[in-house]
Backbone as numpy.savetxt, mean C-alpha at the origin, in Angstrom:
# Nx Ny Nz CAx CAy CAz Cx Cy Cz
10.58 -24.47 -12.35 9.72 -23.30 -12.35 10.63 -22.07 -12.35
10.29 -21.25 -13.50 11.26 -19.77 -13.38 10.85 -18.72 -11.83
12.11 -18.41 -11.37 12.23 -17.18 -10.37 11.29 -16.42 -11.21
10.60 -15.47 -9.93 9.68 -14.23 -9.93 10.41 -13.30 -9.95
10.71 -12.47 -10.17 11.39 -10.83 -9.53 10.08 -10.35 -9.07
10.66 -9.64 -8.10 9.89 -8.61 -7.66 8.79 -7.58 -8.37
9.78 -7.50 -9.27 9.28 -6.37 -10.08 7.86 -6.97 -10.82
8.07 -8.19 -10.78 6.84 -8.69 -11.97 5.83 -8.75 -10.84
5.40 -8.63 -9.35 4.67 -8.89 -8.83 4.53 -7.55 -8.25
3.26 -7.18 -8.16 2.78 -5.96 -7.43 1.58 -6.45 -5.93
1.90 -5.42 -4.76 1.48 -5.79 -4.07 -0.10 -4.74 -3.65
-0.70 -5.57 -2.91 -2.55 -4.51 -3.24 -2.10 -4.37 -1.87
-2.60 -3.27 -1.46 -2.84 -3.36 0.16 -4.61 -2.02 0.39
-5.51 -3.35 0.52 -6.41 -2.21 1.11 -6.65 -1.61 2.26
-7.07 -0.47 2.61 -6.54 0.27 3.89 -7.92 1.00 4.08
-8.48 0.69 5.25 -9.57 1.44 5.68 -8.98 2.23 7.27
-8.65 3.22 8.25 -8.48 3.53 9.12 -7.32 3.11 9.62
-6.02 2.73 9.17 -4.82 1.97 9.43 -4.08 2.82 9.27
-3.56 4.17 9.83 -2.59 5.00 10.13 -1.66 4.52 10.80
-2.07 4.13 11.94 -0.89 3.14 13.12 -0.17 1.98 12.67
-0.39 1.34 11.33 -0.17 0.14 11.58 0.41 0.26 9.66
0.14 1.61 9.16 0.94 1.57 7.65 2.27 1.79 7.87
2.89 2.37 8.16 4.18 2.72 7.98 4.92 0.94 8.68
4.44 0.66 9.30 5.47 -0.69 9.64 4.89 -1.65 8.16
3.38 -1.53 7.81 3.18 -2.43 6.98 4.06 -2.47 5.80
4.62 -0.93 5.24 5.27 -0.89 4.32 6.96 -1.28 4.44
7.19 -0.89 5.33 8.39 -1.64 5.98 8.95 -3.14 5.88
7.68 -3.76 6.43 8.06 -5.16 6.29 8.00 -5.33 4.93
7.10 -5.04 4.05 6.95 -5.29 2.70 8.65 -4.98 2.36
9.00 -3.69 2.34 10.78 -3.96 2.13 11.73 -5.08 2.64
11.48 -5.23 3.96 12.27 -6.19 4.53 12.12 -7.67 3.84
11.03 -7.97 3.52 10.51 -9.45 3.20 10.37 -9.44 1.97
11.52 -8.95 0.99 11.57 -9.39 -0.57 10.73 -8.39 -1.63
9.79 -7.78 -0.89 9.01 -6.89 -1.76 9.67 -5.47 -1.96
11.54 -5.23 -1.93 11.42 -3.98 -1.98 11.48 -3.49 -3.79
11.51 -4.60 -4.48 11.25 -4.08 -5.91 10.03 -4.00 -6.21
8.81 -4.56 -5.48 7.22 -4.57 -6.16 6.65 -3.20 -6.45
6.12 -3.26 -7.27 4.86 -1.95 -6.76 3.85 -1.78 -6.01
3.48 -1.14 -5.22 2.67 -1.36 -4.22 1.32 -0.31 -4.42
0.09 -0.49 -4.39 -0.89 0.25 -4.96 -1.95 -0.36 -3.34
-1.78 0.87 -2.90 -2.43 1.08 -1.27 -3.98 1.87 -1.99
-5.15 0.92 -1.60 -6.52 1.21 -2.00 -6.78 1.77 -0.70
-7.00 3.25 -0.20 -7.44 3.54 0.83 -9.41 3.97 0.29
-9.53 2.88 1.61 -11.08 3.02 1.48 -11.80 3.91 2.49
-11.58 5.10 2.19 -12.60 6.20 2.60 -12.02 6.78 4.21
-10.74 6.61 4.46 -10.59 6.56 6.20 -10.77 7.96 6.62
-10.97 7.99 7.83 -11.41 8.91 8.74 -10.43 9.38 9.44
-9.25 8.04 9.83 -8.07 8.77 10.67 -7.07 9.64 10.14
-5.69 9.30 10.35 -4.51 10.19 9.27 -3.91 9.19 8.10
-4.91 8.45 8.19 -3.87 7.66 6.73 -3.90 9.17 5.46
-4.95 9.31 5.23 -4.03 10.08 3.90 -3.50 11.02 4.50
-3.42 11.57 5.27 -1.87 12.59 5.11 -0.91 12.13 5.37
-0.64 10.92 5.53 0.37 9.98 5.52 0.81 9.97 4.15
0.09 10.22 3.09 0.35 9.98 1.81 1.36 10.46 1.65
1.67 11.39 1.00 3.05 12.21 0.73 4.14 11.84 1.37
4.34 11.59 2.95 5.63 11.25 3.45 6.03 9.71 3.11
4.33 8.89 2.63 5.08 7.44 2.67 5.36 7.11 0.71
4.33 7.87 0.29 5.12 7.99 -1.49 6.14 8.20 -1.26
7.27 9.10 -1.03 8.45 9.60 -0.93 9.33 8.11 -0.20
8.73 7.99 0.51 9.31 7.02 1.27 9.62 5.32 0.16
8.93 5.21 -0.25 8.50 4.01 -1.15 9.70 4.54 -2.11
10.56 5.99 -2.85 10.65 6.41 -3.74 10.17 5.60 -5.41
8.55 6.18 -5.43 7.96 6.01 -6.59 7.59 5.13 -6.76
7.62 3.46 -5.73 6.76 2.54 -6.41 5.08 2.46 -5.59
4.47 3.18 -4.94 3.39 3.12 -4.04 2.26 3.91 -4.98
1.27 3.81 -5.28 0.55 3.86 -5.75 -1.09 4.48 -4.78
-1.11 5.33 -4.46 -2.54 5.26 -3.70 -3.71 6.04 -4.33
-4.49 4.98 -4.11 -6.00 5.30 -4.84 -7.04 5.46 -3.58
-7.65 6.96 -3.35 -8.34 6.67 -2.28 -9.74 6.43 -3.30
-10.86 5.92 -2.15 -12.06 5.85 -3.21 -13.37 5.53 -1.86
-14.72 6.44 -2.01 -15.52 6.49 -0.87 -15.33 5.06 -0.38
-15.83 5.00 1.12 -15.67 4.09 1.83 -16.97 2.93 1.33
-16.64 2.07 1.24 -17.48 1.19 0.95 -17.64 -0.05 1.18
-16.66 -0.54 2.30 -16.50 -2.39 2.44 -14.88 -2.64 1.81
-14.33 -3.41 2.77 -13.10 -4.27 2.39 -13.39 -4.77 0.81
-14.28 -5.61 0.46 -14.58 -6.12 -0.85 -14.20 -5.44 -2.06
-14.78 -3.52 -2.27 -14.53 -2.35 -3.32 -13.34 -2.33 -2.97
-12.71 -2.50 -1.42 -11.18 -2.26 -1.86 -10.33 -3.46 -2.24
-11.04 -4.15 -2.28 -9.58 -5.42 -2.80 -9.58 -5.74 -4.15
-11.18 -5.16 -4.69 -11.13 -5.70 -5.94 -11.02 -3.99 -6.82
């Protein structure tokens, strides 16, 4: 079976109210093989500080993070 790179695999992460718990999520994603993926964070509608988190953790990612916010609607609209 051929090796994956990273690069060919992108990672989803949907995010409803998870300010506390993104910045380590993206972290480990570096630590554990994903630091070539692209990462496309579906924030579903949150209320806390995830998006103004945005900007410091794009930068942080440099350029592979992707965030799409979109009204809140159920885990389900965000995974798919």
């Amino acid at each position: 079976m051929p090796k994956v790179a990273a690069e060919d695999v992108s990672i989803v992460i949907p995010a409803h109210d998870i300010a506390a718990f993104l910045p380590a999520c993206l972290v480990s994603i570096r630590e554990n093989g994903g630091a070539g993926s692209p990462i496309i964070l579906v924030d579903d509608g949150s209320r806390d500080i995830t998006p103004e988190l945005q900007a410091r953790l794009e930068a942080a990612c440099a350029g592979r993070l992707s965030w799409h916010r979109i009204a809140h609607s159920g885990p389900g609209a965000a995974r798919n």
